[in-house]
Each structure stands twice: as C-alpha cells, then as structure tokens.
KOLKOLVO-205517 format. One line per 8 residues: number of its first residue (from 0); their letters; for each residue y, x, z negated of N, C-alpha, C. Coordinates in Angstrom, 2 decimals. Layout:
N
NUM = A = Y X Z Y X Z Y X Z | ...
This chain:
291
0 = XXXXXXXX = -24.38 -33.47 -46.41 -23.94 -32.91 -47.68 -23.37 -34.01 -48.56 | -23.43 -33.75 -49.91 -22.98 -35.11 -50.98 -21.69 -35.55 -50.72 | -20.97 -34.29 -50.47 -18.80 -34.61 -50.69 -18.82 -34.67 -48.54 | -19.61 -34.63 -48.10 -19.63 -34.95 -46.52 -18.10 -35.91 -46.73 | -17.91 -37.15 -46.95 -17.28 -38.61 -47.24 -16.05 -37.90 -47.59 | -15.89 -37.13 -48.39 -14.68 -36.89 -49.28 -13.87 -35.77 -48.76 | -12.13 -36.38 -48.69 -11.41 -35.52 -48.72 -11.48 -34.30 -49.14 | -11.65 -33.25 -49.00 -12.19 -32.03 -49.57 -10.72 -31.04 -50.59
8 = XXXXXXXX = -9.99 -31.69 -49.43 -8.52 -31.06 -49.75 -7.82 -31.45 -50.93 | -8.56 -32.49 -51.49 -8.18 -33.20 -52.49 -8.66 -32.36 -53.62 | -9.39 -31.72 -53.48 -9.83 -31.12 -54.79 -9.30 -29.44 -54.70 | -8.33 -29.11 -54.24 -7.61 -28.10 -53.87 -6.13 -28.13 -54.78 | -5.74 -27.54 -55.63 -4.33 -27.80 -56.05 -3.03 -26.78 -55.34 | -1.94 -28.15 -55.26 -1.22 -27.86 -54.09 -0.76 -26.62 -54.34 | -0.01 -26.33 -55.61 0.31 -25.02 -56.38 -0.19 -23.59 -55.80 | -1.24 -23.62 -56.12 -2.32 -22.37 -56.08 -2.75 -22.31 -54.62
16 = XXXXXXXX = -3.29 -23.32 -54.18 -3.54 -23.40 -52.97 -5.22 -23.06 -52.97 | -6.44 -22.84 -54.33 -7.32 -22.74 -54.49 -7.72 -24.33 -55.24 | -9.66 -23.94 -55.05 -10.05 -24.93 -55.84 -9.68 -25.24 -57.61 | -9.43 -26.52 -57.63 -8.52 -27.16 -58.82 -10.01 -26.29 -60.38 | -8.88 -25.77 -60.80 -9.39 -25.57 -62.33 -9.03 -25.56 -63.14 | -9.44 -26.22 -64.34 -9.17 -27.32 -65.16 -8.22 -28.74 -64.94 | -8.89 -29.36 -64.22 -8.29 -29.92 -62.82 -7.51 -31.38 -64.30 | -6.40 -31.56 -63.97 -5.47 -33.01 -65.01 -4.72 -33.18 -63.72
24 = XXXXXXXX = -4.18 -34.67 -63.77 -3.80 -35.58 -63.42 -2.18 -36.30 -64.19 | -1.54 -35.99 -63.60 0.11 -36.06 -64.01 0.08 -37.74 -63.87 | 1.27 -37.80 -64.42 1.45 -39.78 -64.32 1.71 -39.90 -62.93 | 2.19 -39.47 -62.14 1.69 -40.50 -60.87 0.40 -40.36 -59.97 | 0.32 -39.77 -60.40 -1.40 -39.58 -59.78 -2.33 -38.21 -59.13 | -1.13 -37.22 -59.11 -1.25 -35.95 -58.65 -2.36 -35.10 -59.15 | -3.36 -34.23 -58.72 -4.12 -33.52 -59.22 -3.78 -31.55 -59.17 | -3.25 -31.07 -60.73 -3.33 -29.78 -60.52 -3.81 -28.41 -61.22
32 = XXXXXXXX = -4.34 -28.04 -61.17 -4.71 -26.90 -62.58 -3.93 -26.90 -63.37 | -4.48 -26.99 -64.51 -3.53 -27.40 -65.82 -2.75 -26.09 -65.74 | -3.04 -24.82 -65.79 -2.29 -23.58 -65.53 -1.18 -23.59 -64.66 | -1.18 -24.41 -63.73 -0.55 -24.11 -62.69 0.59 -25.60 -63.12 | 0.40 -26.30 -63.19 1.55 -27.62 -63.64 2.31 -27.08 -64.77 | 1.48 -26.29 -65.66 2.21 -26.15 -67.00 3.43 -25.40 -66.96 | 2.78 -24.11 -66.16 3.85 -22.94 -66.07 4.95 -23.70 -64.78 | 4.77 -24.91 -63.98 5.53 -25.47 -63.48 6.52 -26.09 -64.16
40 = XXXXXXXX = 6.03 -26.50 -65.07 7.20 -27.37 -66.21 8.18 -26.27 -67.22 | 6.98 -25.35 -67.39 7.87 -24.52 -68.17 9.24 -24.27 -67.76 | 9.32 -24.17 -66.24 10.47 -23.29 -65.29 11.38 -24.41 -65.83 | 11.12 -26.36 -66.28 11.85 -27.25 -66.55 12.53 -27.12 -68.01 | 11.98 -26.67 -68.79 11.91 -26.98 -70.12 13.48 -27.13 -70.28 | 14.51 -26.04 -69.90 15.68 -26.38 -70.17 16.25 -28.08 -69.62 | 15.77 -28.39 -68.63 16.35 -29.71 -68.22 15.96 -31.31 -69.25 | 14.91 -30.50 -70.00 13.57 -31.56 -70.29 13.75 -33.20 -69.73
48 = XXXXXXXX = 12.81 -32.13 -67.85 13.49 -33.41 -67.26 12.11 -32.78 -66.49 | 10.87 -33.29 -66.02 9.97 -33.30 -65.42 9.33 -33.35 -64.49 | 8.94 -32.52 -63.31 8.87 -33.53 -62.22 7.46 -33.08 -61.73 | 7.32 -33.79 -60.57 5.78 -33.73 -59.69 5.79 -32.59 -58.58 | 5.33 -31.47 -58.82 5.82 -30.17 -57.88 5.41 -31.07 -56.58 | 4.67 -31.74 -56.06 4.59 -32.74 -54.60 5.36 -33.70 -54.07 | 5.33 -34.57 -54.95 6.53 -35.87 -55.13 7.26 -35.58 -55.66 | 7.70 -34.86 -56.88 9.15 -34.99 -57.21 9.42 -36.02 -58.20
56 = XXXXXXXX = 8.29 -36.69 -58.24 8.95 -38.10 -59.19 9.11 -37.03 -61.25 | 10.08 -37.39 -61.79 10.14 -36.75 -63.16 10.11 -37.81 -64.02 | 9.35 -37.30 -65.26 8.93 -37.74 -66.61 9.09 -37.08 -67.50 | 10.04 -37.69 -68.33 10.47 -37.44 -69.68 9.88 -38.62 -70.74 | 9.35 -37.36 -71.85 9.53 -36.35 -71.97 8.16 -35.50 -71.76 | 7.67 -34.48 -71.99 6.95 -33.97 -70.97 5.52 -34.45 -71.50 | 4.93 -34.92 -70.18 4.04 -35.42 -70.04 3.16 -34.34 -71.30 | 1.70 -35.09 -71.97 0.49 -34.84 -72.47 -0.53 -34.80 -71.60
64 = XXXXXXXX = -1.45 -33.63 -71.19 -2.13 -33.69 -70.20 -3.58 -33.09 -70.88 | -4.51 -33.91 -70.06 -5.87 -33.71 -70.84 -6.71 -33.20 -69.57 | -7.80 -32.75 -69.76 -8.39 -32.40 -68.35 -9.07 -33.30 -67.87 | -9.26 -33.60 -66.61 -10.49 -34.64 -66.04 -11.77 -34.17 -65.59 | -12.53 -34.79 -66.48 -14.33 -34.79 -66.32 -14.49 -35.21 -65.16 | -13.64 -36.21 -64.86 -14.66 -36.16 -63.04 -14.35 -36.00 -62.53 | -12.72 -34.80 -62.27 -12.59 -34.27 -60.99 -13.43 -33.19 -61.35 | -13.12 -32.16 -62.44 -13.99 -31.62 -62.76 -15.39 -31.25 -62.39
72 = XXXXXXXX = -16.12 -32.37 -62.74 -17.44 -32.63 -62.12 -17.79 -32.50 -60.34 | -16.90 -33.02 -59.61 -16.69 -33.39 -58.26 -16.35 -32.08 -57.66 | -15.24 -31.08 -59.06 -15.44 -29.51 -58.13 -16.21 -29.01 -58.12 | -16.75 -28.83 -59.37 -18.51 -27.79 -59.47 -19.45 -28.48 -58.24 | -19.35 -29.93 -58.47 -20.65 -30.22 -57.03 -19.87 -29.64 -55.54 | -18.73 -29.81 -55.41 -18.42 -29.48 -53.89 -18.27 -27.69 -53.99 | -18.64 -27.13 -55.21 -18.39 -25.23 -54.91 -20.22 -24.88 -54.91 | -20.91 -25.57 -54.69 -22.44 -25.73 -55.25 -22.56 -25.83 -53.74
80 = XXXXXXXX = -21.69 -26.37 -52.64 -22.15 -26.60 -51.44 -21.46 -25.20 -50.52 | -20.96 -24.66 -51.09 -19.83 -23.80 -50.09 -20.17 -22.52 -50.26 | -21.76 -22.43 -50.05 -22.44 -20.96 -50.23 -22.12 -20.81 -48.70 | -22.75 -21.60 -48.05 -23.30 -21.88 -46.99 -21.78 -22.11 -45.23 | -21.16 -22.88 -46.46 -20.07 -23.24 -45.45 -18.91 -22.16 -44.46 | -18.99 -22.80 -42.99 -18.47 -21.54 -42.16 -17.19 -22.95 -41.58 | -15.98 -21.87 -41.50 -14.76 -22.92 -41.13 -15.53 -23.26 -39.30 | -16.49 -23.09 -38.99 -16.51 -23.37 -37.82 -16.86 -25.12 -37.86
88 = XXXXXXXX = -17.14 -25.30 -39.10 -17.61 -26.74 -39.23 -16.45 -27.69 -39.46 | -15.31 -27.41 -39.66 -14.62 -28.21 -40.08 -13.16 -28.20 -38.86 | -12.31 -29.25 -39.15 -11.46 -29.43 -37.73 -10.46 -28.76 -37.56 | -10.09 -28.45 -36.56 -8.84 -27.09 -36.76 -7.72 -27.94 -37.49 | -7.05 -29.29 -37.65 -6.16 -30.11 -38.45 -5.70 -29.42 -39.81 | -7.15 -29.19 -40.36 -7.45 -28.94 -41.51 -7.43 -27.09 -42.06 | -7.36 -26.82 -41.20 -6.77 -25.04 -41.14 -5.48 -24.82 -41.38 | -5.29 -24.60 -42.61 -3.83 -24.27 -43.62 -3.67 -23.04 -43.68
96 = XXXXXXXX = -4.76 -22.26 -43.94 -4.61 -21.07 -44.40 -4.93 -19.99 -43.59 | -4.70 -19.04 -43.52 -5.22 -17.57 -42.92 -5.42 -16.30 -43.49 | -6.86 -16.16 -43.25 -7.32 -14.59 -43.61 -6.95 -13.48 -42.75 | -6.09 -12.36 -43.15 -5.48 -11.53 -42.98 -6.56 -10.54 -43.11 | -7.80 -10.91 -43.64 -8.72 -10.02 -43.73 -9.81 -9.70 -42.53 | -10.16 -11.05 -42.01 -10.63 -11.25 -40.96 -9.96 -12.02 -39.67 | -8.89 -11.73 -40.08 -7.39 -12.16 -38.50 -7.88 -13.74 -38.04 | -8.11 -14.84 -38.61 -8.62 -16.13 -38.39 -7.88 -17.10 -39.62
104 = XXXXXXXX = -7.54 -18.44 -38.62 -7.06 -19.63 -39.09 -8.63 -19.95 -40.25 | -8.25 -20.59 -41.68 -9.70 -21.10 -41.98 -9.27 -22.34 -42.80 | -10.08 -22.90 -43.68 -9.57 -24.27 -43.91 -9.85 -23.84 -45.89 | -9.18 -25.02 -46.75 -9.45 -24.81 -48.23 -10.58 -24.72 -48.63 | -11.48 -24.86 -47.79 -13.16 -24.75 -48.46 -13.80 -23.29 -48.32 | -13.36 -22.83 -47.03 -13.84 -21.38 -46.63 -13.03 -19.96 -47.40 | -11.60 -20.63 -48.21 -10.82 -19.75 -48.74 -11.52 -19.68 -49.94 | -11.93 -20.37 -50.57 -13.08 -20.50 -52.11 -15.02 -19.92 -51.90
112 = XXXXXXXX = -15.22 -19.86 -50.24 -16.54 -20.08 -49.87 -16.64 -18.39 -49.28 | -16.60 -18.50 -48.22 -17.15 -17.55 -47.47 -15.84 -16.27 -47.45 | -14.47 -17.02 -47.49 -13.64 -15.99 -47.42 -12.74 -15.52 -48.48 | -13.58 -15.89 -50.26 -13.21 -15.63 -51.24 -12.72 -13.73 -51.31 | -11.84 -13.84 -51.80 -11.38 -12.43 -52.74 -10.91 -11.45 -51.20 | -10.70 -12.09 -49.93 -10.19 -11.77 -48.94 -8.59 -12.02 -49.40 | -7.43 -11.44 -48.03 -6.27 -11.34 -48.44 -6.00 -12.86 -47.90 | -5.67 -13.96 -48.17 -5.39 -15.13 -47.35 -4.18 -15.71 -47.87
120 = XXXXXXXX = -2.97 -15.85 -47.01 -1.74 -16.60 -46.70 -2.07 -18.17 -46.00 | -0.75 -18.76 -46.28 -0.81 -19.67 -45.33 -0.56 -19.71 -44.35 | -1.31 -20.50 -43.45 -0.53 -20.22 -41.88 1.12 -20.25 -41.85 | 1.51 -20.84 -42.20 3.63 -21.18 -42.16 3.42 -19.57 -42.50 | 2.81 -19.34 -43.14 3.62 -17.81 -44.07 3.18 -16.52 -42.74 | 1.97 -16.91 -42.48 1.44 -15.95 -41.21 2.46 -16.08 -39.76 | 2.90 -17.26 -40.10 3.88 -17.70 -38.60 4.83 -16.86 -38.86 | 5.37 -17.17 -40.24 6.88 -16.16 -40.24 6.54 -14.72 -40.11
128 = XXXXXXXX = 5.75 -14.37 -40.99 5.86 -12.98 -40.96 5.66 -12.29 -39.25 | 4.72 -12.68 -38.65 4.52 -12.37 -37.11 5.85 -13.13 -36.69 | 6.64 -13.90 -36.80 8.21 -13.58 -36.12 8.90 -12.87 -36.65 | 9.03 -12.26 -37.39 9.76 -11.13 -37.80 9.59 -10.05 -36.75 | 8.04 -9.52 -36.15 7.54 -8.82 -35.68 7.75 -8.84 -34.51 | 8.18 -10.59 -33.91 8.46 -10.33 -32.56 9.72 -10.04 -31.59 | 10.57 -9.74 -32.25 11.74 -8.85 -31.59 11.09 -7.28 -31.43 | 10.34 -6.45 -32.38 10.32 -5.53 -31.78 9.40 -5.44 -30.84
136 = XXXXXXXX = 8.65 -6.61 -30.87 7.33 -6.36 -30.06 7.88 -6.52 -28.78 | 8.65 -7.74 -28.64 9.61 -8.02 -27.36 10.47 -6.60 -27.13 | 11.16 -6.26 -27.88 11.51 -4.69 -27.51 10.95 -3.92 -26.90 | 9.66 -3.74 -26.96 8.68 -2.38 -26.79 8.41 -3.07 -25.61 | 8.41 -4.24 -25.20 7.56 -4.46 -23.87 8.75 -4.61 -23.06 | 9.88 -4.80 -23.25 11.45 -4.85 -22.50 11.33 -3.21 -21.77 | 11.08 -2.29 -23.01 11.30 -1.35 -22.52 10.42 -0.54 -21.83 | 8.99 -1.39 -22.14 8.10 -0.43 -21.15 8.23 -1.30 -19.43
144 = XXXXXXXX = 8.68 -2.72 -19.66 8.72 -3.38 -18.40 10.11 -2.90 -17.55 | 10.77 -2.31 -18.10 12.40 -1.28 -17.74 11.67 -0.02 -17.16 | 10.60 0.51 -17.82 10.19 1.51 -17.60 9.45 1.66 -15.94 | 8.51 0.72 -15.94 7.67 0.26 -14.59 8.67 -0.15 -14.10 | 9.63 -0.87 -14.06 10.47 -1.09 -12.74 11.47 0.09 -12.01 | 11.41 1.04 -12.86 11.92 2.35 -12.75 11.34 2.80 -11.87 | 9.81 2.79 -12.37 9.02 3.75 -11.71 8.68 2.92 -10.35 | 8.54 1.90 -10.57 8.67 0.93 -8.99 9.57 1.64 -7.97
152 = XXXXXXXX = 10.87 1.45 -8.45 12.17 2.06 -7.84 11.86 3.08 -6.92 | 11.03 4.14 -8.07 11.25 5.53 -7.69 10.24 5.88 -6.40 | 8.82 4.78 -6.78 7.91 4.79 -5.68 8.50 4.25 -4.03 | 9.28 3.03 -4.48 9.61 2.41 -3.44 10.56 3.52 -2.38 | 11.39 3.99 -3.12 11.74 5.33 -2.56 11.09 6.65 -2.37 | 10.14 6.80 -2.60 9.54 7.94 -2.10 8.84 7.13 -0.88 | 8.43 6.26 -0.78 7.87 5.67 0.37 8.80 5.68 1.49 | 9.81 5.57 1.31 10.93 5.62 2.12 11.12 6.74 2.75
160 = XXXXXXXX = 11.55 7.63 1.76 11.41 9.09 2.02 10.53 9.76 2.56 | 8.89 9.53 2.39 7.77 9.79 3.19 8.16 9.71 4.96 | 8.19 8.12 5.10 8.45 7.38 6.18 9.75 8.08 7.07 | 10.46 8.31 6.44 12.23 8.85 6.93 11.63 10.37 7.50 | 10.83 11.31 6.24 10.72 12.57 6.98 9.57 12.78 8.04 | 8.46 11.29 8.23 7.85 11.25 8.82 8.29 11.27 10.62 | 9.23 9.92 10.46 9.72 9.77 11.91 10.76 11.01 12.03 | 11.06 12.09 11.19 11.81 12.65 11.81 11.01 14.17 12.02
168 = XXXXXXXX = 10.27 14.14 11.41 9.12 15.43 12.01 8.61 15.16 13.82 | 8.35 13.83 13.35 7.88 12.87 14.40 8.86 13.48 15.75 | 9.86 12.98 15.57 11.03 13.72 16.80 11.37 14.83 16.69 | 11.43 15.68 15.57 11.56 17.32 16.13 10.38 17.90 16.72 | 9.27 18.01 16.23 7.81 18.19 17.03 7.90 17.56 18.59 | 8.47 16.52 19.04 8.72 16.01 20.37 9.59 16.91 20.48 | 10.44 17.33 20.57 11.34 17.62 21.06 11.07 19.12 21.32 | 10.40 19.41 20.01 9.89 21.15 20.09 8.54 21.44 21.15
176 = XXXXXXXX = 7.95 20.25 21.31 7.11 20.12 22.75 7.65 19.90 23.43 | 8.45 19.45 23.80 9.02 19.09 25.66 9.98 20.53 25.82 | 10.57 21.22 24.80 11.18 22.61 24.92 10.13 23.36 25.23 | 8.79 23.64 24.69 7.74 23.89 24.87 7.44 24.21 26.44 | 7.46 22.94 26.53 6.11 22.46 28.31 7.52 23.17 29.16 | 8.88 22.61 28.84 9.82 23.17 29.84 9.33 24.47 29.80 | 10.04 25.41 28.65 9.85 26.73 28.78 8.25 27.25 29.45 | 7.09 26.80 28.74 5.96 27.54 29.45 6.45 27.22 30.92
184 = XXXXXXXX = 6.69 26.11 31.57 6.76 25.63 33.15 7.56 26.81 33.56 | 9.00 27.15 32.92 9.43 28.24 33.18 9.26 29.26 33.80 | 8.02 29.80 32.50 7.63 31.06 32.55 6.36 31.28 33.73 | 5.74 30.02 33.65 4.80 30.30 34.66 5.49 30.33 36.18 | 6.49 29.79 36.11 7.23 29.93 37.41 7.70 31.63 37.80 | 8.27 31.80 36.13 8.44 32.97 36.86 7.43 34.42 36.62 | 6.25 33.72 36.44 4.94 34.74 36.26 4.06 34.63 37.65 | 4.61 33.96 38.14 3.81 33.32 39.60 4.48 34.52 40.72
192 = XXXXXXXX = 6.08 34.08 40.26 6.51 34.74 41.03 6.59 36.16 41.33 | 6.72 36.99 40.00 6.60 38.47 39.61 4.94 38.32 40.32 | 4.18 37.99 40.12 3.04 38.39 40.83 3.02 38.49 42.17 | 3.58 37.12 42.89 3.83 37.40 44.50 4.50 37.97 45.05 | 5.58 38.55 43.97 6.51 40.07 44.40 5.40 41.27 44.47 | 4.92 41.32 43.67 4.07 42.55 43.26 3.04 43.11 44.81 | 2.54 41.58 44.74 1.29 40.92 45.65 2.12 41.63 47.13 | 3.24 41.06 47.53 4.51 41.44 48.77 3.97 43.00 48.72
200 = XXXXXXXX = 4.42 43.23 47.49 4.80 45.32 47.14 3.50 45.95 47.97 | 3.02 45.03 46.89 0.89 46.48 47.16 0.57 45.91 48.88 | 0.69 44.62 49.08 0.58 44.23 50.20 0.91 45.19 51.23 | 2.25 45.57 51.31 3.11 46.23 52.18 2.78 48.07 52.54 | 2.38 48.18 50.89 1.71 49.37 50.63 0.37 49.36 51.78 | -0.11 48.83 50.85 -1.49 48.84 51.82 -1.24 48.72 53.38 | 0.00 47.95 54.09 -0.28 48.10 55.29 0.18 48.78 55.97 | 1.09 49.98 55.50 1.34 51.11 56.16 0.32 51.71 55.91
208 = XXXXXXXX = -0.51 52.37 54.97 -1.42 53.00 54.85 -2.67 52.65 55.80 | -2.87 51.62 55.81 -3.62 50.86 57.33 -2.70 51.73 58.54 | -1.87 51.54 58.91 -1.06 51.75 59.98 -1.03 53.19 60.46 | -1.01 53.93 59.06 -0.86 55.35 59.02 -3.00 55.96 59.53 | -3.73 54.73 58.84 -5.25 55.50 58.82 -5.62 54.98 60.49 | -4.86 54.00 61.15 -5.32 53.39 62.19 -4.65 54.65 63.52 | -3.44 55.47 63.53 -2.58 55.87 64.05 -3.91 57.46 63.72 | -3.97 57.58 62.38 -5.32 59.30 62.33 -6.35 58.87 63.09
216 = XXXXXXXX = -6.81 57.95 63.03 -7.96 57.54 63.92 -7.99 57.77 65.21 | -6.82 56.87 65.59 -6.75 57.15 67.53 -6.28 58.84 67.87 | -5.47 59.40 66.53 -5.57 60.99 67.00 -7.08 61.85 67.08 | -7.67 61.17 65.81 -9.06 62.38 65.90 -10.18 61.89 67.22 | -9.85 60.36 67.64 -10.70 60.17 68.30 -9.93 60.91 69.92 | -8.96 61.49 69.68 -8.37 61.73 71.29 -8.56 63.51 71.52 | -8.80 64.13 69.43 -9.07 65.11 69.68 -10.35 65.44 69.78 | -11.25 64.35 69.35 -12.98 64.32 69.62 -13.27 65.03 70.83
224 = XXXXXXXX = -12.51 64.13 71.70 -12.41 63.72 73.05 -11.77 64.93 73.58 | -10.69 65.55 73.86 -10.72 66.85 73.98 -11.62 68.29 73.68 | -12.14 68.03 72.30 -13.07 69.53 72.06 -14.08 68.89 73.24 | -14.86 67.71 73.40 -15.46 67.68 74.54 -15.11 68.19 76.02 | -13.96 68.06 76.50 -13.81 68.38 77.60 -13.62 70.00 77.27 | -13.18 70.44 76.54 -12.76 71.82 76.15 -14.18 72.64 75.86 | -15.29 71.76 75.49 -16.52 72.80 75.51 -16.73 72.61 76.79 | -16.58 71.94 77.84 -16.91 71.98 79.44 -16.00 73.04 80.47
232 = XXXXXXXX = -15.24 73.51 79.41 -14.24 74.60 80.23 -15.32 75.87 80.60 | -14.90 76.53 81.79 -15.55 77.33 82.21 -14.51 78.52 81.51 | -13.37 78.24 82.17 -12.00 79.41 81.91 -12.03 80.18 80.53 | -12.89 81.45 80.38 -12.76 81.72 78.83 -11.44 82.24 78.30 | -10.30 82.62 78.83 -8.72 82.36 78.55 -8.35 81.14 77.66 | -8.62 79.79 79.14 -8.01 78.88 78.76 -8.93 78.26 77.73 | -10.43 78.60 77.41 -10.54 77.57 75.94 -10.44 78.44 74.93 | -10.01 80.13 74.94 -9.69 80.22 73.48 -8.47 79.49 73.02
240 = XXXXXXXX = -7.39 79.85 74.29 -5.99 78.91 73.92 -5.84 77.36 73.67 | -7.02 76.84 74.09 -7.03 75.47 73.67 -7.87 75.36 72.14 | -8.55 75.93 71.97 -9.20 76.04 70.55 -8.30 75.76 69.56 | -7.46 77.51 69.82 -7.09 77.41 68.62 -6.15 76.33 68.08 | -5.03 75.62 69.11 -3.91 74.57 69.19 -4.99 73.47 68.67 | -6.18 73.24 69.35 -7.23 71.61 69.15 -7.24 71.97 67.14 | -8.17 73.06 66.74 -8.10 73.71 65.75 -7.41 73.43 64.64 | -6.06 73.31 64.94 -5.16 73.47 63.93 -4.52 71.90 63.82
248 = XXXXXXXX = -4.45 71.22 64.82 -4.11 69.80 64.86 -5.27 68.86 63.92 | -6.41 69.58 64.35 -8.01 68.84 63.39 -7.90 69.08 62.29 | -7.24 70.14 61.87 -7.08 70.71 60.37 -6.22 69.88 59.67 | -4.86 69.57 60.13 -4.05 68.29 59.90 -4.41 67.16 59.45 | -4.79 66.73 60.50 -5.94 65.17 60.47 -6.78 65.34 59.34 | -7.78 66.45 59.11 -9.03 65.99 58.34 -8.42 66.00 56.51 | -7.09 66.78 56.62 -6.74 66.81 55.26 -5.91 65.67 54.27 | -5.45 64.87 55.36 -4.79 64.18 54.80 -5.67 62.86 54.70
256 = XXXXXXXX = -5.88 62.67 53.45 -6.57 61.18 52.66 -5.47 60.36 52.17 | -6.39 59.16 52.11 -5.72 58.26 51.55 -6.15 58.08 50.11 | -5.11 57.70 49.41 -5.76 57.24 47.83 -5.20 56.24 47.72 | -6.31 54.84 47.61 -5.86 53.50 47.01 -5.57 53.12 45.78 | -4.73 52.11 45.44 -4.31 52.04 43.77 -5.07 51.68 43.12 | -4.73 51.35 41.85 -5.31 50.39 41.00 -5.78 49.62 41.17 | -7.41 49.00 40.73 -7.97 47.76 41.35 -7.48 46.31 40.33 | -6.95 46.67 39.09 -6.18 46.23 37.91 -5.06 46.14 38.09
264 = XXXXXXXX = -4.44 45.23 39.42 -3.44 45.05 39.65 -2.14 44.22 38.76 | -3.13 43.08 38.42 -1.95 42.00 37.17 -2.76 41.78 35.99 | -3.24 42.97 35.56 -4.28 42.98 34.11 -2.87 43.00 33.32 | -2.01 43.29 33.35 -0.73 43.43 32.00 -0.03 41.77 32.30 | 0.17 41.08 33.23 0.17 39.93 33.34 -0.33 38.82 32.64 | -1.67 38.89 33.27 -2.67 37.89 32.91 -3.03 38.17 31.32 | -2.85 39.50 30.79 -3.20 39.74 28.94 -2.57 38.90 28.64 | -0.76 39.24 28.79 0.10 38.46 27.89 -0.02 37.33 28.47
272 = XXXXXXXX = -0.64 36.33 29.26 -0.68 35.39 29.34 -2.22 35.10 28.91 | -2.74 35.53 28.09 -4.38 35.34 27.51 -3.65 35.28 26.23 | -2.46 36.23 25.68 -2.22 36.25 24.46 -1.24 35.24 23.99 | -0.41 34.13 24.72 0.22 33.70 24.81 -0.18 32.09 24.35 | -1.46 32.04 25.36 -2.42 30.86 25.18 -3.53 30.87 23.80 | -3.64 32.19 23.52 -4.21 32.27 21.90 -2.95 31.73 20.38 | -1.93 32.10 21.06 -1.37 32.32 20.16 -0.69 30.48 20.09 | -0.62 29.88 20.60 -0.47 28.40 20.87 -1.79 27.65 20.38
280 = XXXXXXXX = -2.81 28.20 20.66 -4.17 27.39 20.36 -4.39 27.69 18.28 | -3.56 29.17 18.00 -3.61 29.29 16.86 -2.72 28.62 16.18 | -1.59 27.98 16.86 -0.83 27.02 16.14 -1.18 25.12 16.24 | -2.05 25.17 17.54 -2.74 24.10 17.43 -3.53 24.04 16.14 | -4.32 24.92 15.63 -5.61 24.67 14.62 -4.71 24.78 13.00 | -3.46 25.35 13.30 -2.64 25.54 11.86 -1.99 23.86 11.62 | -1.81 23.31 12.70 -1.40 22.30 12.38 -2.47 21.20 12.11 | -3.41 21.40 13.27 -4.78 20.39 12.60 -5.28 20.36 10.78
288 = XXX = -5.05 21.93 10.62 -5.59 22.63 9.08 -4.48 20.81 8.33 | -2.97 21.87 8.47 -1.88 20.63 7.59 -2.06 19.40 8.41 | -2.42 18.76 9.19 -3.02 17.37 9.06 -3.66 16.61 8.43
C-alpha cells in the first residue's frame, strides 16, 4: 500500500481522536483539525495565552492558522486505502481505541475504515468504565461462591448423616437378627418339645389301647376255645348252662371297639410354623423391594 512507510497515527488528530480534517499545523509542529484547535483556544481566549493541547508549549498572541495541502492530500490518499482495511493487519501497540459496538480493541485506521459510525471509546476510557463494574461483578461471584460453599457444607453433611444412619441401621438390623435367630431357636425348642409331649400323650394312648385289644384277644381266643369244647358236650343240661354264660361274655367282647385318633396329629403345629416362615420370607422380599 502507498502510506505502508508512514506513521498512520500521524494523520489522526489528537483532539478528536478521528482522521485530521482540515488538517493546520500550530507553531511547533503539531497537526490538528482546524475545528478542533480553534474551539481549543477559544476555552483560552480569556488568558490570551495559547497553548499546544499535546505539548503545552503557548503562543501569544494567537496563532494564524492556514490549512495544509499536503497533509491534506496524504489524508484523502490514506482514506482511499481503508475500504479494505481489517485491524487484524495492524499491531496490537497501535490499538487505542475500542468498539463498544463490536466488543474489540481496534487501531485509528479501522475507527475511520471498517468501524466508522460504530460507538468507539478509548481503551483508558473502556478500562475505567469496566472498573467501575468490577466490584459488583466481584460481589455477585463472592456471593454465589458463599453460596456453593454453603451448599458444599450442607452436602458434606448429609453425607455424614447418610453414613451415621447407615452404620446405625447397620447395628439395629444385627441386633434385631441375633434377637431373631435367639428367639426362633427358642421357639423351635419349645415346638420340638410340645410335640414330644404330645408324641409321649398319643403314644401312651395308643398303648393301652394295644394292651386293652391284646388282653380282648386272648379272651375271645379262650372263648373260641371253649364254644369248641362246649359243642363236644354230650350233657344237654350242662351245655345249655354253659351257652348261655359263653353267650353273654362273647357279647361283651364283640362290642367293644376301638376308635383311633386323628391321623393330623401336629397339623396346628407345623401351620403356624408354615405361617411363621412365610411371614419372615415376606419381610425378606420387603426389604430386598427397599434395597
């Protein structure tokens, strides 16, 4: 490009902070829009005492200022190049300014070029205003980082609390099993035993009733054994009188039966102990369920 060589910034007036128009030249050498120096001096007029809004140097009495043709000239050629121009070309050094429009550092060529009629500050001015901003911003994150450590707190303690009612379920469930195994051991002890009482009872039953059917036996077999000899009687006296006595003793004997018990001896036992073992297996599967 032609102004490639040339300070670019130079053709920028310090004032405005845009490209120089109607660009004059103060006595020490300064370049600024005649608009912009004039209404600078004006602010002097009471002192009529002059100075260089850059340097500072003053001239009395107030300078005569004419415009310059060849800075002039030198701006139209360098705004002839800045259709084109992107601040990516130029060095971050040189990035004064910032577009507020497009949130980016850019340099004096791109503020006249590509990022004309955008809102653009200077960086110093973008610095301050974003510290203004950062106490509350620091605020808001104080208090959301107050906030998470809260909630840290509160986790760290429920973890605790998890853990605390864990080991202590942990030992009442032990403890409510070994009361458990004692008591069933208990009960089966003494379900064992009510049965071998029972078992003693019917036992005992049954063996008089043996005793009693073994004792009819050897009678009917002794009165078998008599009507035999008694049909061999000749004496018709003596076997009506034996008849009728044999008779009435057989009548005895043949009437009296036995009736055995229940073959459902520990069916009320063994239920509640069917219902006992359901009802444990149903608290096994209630607790698997809350597992």
């Amino acid at each position: 490009m032609a102004h490639g060589g040339l300070d670019q910034e130079a053709f920028f007036c310090p004032i405005c902070l845009d490209l120089l128009r109607d660009p004059v030249t103060v006595p020490c050498g300064h370049s600024y829009c005649m608009s912009c120096v004039q209404h600078h001096w004006d602010q002097e007029d009471h002192k009529q005492l002059y100075s260089c809004p850059e340097c500072h140097l003053s001239f009395s009495p107030r300078p005569v200022l004419g415009r310059s043709t060849l800075l002039t000239s030198l701006v139209e050629q360098l705004k002839s190049g800045l259709t084109d121009v992107s601040c990516d070309h130029h060095l971050q050094p040189h990035r004064h300014l910032f577009c507020r429009s497009d949130q980016q550092t850019i340099c004096y060529l791109c503020s006249v070029g590509q990022h004309k009629g955008h809102h653009i500050v200077t960086t110093a001015s973008e610095r301050a205003q974003r510290l203004t901003e950062l106490p509350a911003r620091r605020a808001l994150l104080l208090q959301s980082l107050q906030l998470k450590e809260t909630d840290l707190q509160r986790l760290q303690q429920e973890a605790q609390d998890i853990s605390h009612s864990a080991q202590t379920a942990v030992q009442l469930s032990g403890d409510s099993f070994r009361d458990m195994v004692l008591l069933l051991e208990e009960r089966r002890c003494a379900v064992e035993q009510q049965i071998r009482s029972q078992e003693q009872t019917q036992l005992s039953r049954v063996q008089e009733l043996q005793d009693q059917l073994q004792q009819d036996i050897r009678g009917l077999k002794n009165r078998i054994s008599e009507l035999d000899s008694l049909a061999m009687t000749q004496d018709h006296n003596q076997f009506i009188q034996l008849y009728s006595s044999l008779s009435r003793h057989t009548q005895e004997i043949v009437r009296d039966r036995v009736h055995t018990g229940s073959q459902r001896y520990y069916e009320e036992v063994t239920s509640a102990v069917s219902m006992l073992r359901e009802k444990l297996q149903t608290i096994g599967l209630w607790e698997h369920k809350v597992g």
